[in-house]
N, CA, C and O atoms as CSV, one atom per row, in Angstrom:
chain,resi,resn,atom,element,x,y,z
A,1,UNK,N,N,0.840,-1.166,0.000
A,1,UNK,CA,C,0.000,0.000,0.000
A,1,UNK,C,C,0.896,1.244,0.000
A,1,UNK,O,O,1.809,1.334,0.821
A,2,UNK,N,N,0.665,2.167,-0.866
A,2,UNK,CA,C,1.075,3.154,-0.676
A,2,UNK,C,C,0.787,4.728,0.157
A,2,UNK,O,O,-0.224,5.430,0.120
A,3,UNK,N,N,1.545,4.855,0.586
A,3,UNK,CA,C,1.193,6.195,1.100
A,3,UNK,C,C,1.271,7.799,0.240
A,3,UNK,O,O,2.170,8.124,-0.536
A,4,UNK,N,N,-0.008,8.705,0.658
A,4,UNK,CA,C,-0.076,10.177,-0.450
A,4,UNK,C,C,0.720,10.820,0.239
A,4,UNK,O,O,0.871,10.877,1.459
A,5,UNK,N,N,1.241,11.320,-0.614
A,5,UNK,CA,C,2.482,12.364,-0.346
A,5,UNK,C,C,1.997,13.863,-0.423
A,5,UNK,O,O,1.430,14.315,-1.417
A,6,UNK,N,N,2.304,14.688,0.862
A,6,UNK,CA,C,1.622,15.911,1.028
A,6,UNK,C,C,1.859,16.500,-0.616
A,6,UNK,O,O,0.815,16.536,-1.267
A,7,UNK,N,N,2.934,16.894,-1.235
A,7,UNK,CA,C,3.106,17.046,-2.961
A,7,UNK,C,C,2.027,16.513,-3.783
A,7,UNK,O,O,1.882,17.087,-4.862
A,8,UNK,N,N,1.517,15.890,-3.615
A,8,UNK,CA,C,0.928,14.870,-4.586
A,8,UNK,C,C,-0.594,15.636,-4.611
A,8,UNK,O,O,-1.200,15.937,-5.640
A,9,UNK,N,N,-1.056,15.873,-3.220
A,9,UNK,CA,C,-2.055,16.122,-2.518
A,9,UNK,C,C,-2.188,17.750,-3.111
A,9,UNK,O,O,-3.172,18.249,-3.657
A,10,UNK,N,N,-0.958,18.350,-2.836
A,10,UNK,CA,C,-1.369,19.794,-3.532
A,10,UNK,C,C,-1.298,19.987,-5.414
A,10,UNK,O,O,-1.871,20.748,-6.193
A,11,UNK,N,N,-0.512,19.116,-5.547
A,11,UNK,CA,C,-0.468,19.051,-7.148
A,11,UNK,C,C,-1.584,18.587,-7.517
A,11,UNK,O,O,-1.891,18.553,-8.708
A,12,UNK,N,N,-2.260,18.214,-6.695
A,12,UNK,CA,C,-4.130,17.300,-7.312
A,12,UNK,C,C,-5.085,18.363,-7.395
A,12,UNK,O,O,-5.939,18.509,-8.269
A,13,UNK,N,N,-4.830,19.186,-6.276
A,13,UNK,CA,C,-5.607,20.406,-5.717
A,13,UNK,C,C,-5.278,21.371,-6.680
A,13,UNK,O,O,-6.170,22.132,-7.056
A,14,UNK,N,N,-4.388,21.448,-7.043
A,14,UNK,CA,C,-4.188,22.859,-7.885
A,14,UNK,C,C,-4.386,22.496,-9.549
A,14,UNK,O,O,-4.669,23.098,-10.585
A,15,UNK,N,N,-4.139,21.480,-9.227
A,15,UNK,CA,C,-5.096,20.636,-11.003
A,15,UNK,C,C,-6.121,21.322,-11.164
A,15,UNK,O,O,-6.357,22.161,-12.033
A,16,UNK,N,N,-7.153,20.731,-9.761
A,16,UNK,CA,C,-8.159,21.156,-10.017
A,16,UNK,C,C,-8.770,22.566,-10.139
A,16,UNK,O,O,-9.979,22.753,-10.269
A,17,UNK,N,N,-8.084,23.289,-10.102
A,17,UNK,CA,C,-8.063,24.907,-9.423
A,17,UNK,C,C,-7.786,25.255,-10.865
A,17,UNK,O,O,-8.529,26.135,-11.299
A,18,UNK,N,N,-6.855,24.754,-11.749
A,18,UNK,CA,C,-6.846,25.441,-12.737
A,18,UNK,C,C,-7.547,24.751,-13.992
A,18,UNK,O,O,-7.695,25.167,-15.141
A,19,UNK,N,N,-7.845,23.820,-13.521
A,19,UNK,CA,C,-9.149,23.429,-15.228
A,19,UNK,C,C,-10.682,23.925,-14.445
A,19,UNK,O,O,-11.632,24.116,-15.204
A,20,UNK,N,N,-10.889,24.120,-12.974
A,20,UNK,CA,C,-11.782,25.256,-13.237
A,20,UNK,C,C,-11.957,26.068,-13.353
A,20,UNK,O,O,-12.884,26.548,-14.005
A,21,UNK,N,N,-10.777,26.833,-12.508
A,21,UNK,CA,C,-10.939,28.555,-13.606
A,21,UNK,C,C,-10.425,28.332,-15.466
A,21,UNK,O,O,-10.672,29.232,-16.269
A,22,UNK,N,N,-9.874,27.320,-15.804
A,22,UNK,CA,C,-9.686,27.258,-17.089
A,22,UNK,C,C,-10.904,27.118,-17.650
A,22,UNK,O,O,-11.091,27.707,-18.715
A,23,UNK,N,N,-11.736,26.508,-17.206
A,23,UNK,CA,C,-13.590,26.509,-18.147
A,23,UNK,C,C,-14.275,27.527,-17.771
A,23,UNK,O,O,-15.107,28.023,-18.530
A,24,UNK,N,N,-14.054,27.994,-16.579
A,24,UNK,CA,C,-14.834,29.765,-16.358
A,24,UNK,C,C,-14.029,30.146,-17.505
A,24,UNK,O,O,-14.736,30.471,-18.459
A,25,UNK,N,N,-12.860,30.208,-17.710
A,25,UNK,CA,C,-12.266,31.428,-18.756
A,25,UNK,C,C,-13.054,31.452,-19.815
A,25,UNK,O,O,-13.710,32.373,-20.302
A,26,UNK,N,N,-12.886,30.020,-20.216
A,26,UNK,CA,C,-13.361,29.302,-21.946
A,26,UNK,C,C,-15.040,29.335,-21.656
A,26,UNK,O,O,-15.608,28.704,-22.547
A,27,UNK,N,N,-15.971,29.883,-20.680
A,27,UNK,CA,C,-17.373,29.739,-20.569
A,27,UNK,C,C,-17.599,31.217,-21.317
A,27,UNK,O,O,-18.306,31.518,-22.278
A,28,UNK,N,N,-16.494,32.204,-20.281
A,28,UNK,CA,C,-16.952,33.174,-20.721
A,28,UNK,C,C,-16.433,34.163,-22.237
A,28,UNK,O,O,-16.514,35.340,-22.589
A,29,UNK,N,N,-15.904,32.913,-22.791
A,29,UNK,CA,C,-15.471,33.348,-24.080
A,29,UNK,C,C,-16.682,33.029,-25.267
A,29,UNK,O,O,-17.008,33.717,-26.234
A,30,UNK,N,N,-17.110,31.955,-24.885
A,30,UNK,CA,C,-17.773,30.984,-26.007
A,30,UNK,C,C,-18.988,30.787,-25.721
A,30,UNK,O,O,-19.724,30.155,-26.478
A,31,UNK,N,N,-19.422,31.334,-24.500
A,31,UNK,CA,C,-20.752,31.553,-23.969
A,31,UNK,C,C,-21.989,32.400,-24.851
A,31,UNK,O,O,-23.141,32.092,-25.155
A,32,UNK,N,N,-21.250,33.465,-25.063
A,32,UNK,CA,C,-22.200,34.490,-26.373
A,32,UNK,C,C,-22.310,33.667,-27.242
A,32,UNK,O,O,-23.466,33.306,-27.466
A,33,UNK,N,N,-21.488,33.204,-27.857
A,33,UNK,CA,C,-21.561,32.356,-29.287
A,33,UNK,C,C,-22.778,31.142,-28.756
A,33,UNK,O,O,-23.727,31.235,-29.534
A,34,UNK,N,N,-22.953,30.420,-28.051
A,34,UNK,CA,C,-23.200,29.374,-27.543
A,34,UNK,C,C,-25.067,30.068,-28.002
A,34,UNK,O,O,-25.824,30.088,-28.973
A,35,UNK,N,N,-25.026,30.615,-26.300
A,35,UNK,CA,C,-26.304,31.216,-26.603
A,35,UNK,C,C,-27.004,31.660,-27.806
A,35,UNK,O,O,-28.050,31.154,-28.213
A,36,UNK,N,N,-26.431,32.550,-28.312
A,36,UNK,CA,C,-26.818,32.965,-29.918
A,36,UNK,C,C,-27.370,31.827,-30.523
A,36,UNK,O,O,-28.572,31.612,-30.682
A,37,UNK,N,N,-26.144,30.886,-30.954
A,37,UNK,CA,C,-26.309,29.841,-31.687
A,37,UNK,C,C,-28.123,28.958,-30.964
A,37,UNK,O,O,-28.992,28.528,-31.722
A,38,UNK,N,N,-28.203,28.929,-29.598
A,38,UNK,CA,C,-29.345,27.887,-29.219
A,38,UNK,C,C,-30.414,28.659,-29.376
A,38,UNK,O,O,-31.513,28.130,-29.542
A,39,UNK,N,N,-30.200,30.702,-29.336
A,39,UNK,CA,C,-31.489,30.797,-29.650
A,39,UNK,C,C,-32.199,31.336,-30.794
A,39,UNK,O,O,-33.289,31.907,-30.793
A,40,UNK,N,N,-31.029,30.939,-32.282
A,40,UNK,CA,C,-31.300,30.178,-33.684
A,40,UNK,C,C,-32.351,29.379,-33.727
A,40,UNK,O,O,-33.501,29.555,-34.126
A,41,UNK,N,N,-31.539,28.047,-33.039
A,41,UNK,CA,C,-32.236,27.158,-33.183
A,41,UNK,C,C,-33.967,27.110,-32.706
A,41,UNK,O,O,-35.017,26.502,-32.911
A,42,UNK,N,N,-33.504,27.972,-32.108
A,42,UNK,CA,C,-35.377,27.817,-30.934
A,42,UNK,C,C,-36.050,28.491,-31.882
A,42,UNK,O,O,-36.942,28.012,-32.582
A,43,UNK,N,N,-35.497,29.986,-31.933
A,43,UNK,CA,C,-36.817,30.751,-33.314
A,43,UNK,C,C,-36.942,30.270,-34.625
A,43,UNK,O,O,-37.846,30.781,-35.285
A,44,UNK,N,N,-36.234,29.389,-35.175
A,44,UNK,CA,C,-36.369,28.605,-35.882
A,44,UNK,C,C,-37.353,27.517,-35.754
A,44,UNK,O,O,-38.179,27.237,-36.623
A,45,UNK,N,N,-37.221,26.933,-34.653
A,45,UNK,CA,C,-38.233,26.044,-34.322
A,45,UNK,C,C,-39.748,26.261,-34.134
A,45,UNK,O,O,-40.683,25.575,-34.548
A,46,UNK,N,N,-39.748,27.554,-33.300
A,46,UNK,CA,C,-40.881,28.148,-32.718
A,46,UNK,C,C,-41.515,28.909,-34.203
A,46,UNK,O,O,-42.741,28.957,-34.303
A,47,UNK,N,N,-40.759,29.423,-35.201
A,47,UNK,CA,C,-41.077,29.780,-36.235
A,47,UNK,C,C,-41.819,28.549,-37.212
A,47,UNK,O,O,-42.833,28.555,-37.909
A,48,UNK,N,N,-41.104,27.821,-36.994
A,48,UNK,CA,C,-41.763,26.496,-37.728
A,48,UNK,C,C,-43.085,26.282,-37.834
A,48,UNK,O,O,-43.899,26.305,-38.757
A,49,UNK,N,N,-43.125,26.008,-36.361
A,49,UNK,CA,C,-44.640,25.715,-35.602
A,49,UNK,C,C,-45.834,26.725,-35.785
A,49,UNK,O,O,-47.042,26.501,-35.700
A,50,UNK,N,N,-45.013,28.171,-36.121
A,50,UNK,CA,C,-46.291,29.273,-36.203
A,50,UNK,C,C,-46.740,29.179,-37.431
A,50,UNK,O,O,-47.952,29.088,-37.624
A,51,UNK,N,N,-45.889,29.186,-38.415
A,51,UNK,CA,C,-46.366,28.725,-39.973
A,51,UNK,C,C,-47.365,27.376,-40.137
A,51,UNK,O,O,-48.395,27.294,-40.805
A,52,UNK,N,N,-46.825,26.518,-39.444
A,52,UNK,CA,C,-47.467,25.345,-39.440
A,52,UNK,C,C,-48.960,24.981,-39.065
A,52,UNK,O,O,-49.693,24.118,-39.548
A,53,UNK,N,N,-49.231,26.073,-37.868
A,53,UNK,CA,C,-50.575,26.500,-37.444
A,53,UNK,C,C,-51.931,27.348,-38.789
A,53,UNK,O,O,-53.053,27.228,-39.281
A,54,UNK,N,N,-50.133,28.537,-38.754
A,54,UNK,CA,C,-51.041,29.166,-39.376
A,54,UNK,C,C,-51.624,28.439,-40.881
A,54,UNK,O,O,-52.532,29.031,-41.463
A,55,UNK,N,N,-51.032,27.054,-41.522
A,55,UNK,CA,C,-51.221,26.504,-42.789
A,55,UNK,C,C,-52.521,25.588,-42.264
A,55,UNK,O,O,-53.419,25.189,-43.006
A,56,UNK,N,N,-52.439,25.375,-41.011
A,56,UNK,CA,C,-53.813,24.610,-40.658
A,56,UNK,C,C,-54.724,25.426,-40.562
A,56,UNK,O,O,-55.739,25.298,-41.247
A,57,UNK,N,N,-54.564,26.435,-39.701
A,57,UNK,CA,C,-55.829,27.243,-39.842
A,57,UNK,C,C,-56.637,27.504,-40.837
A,57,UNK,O,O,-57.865,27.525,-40.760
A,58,UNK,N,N,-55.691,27.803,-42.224
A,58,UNK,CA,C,-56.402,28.379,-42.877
A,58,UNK,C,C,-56.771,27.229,-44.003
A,58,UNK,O,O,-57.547,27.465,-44.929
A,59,UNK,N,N,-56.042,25.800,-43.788
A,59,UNK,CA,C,-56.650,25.067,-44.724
A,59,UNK,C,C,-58.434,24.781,-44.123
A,59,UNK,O,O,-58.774,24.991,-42.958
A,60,UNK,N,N,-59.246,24.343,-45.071
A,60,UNK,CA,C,-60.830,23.942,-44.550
A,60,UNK,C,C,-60.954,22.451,-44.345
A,60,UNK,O,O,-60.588,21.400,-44.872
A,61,UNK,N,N,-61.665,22.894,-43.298
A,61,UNK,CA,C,-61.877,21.569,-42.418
A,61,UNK,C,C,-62.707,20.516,-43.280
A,61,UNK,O,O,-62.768,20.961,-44.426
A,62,UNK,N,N,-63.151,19.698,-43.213
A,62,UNK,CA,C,-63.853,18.479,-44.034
A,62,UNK,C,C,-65.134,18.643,-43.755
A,62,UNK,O,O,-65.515,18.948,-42.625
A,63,UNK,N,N,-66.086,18.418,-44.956
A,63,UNK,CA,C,-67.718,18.963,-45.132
A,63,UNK,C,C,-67.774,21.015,-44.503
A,63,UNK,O,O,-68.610,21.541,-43.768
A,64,UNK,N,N,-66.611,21.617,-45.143
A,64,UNK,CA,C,-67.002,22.748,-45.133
A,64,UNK,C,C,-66.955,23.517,-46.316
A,64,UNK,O,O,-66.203,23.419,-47.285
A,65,UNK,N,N,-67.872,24.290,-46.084
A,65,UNK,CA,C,-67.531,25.340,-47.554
A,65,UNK,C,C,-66.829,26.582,-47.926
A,65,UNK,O,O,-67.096,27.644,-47.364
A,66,UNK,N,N,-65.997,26.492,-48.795
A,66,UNK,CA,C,-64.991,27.218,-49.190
A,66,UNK,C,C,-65.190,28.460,-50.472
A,66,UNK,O,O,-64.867,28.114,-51.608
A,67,UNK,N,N,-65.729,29.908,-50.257
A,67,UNK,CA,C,-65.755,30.802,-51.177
A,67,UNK,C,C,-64.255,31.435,-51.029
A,67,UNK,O,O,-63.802,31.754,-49.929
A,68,UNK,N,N,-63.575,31.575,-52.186
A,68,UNK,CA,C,-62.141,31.672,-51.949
A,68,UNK,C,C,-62.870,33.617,-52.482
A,68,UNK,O,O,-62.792,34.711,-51.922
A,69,UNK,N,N,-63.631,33.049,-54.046
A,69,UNK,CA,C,-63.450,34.921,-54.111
A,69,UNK,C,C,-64.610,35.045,-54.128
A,69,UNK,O,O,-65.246,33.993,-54.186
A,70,UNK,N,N,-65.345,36.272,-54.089
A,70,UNK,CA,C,-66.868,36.700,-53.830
A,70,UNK,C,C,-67.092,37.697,-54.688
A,70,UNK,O,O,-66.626,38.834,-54.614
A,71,UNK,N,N,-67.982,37.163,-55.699
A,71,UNK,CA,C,-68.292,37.948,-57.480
A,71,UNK,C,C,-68.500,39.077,-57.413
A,71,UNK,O,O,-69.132,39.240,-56.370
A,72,UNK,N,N,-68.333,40.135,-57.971
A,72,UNK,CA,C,-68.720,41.439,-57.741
A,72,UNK,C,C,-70.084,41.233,-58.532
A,72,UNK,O,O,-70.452,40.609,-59.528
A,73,UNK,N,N,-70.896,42.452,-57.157
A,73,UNK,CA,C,-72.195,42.434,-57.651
A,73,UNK,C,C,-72.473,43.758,-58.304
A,73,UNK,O,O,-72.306,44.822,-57.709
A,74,UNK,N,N,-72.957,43.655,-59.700
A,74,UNK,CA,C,-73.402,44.557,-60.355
A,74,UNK,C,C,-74.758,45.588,-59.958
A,74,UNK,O,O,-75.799,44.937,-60.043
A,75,UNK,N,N,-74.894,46.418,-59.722
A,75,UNK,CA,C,-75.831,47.285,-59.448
A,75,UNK,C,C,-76.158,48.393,-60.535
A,75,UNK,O,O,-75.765,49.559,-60.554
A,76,UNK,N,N,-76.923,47.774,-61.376
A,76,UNK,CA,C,-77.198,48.708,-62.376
A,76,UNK,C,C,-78.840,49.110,-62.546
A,76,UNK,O,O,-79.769,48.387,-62.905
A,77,UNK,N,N,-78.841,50.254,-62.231
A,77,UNK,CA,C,-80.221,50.799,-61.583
A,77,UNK,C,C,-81.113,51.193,-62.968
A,77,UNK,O,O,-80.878,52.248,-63.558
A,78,UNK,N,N,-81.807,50.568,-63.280
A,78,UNK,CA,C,-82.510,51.125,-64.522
A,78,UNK,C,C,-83.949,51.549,-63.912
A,78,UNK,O,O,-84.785,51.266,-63.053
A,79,UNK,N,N,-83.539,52.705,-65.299
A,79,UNK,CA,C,-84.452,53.825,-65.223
A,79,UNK,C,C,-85.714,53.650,-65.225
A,79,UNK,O,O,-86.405,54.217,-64.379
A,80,UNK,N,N,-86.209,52.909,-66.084
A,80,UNK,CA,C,-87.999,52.350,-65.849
A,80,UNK,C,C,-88.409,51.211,-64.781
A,80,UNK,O,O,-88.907,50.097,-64.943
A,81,UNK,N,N,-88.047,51.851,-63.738
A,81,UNK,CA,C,-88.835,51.182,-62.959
A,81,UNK,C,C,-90.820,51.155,-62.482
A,81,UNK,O,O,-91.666,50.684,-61.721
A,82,UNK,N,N,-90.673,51.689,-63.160
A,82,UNK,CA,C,-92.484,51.109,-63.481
A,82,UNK,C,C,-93.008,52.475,-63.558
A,82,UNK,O,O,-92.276,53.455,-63.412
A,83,UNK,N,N,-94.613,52.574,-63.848
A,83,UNK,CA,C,-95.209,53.887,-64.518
A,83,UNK,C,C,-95.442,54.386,-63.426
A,83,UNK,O,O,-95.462,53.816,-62.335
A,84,UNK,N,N,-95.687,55.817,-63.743
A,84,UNK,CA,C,-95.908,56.803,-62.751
A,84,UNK,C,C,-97.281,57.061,-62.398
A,84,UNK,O,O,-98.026,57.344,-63.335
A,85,UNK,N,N,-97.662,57.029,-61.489
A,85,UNK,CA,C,-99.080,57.211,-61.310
A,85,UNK,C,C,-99.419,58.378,-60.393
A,85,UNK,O,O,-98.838,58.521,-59.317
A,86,UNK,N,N,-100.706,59.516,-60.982
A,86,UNK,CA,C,-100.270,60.414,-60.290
A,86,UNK,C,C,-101.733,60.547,-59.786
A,86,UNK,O,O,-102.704,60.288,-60.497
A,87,UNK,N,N,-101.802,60.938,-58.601
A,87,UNK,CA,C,-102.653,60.292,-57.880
A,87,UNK,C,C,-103.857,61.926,-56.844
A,87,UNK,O,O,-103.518,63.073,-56.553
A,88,UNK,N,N,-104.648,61.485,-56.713
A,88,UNK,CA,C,-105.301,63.075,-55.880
A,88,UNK,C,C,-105.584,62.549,-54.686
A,88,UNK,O,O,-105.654,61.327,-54.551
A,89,UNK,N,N,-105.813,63.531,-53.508
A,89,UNK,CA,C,-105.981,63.650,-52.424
A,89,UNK,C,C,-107.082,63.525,-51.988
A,89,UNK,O,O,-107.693,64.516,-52.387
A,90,UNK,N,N,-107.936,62.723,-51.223
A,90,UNK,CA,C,-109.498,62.661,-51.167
A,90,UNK,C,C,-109.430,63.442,-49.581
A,90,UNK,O,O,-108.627,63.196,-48.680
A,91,UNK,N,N,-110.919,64.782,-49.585
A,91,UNK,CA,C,-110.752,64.811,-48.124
A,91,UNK,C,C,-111.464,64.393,-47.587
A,91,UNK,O,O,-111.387,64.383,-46.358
């Protein structure tokens, strides 16, 4: 069996001391990039889904009816609309 050697014990300790401030360093380098990059991906995603709604919404549901355009209605008022009748006042 071996015995730890007080050396050994601080060389372990200070390992560790410097690969964690070594990933704080490298967090706060690559962290912006990081973020950015995940919240691509999300409005991308979340964008997906709103299109996707909105293509359901507006497709028609089954046994419904669909007027896509609505005819223009002509209003053409002609002039003879029936005889004039002119009429007296009884008192």
């Amino acid at each position: 069996m071996q015995m730890a050697s007080f050396t050994g014990f601080l060389r372990t300790i200070l390992i560790i001391l410097l690969v964690w401030y070594g990933v704080k360093i490298l967090m706060r380098l690559f962290a912006p990039y990081f973020v950015r990059y995940m919240s691509k991906k999300v409005e991308e995603r979340f964008g997906g889904q709103f299109q996707q709604q909105q293509q359901d919404r507006n497709r028609p549901k089954e046994g419904e009816t669909v007027i896509d355009k609505i005819p223009e209605q002509r209003r053409t008022s002609d002039k003879k609309v029936g005889e004039y009748v002119d009429y007296e006042e009884i008192d």
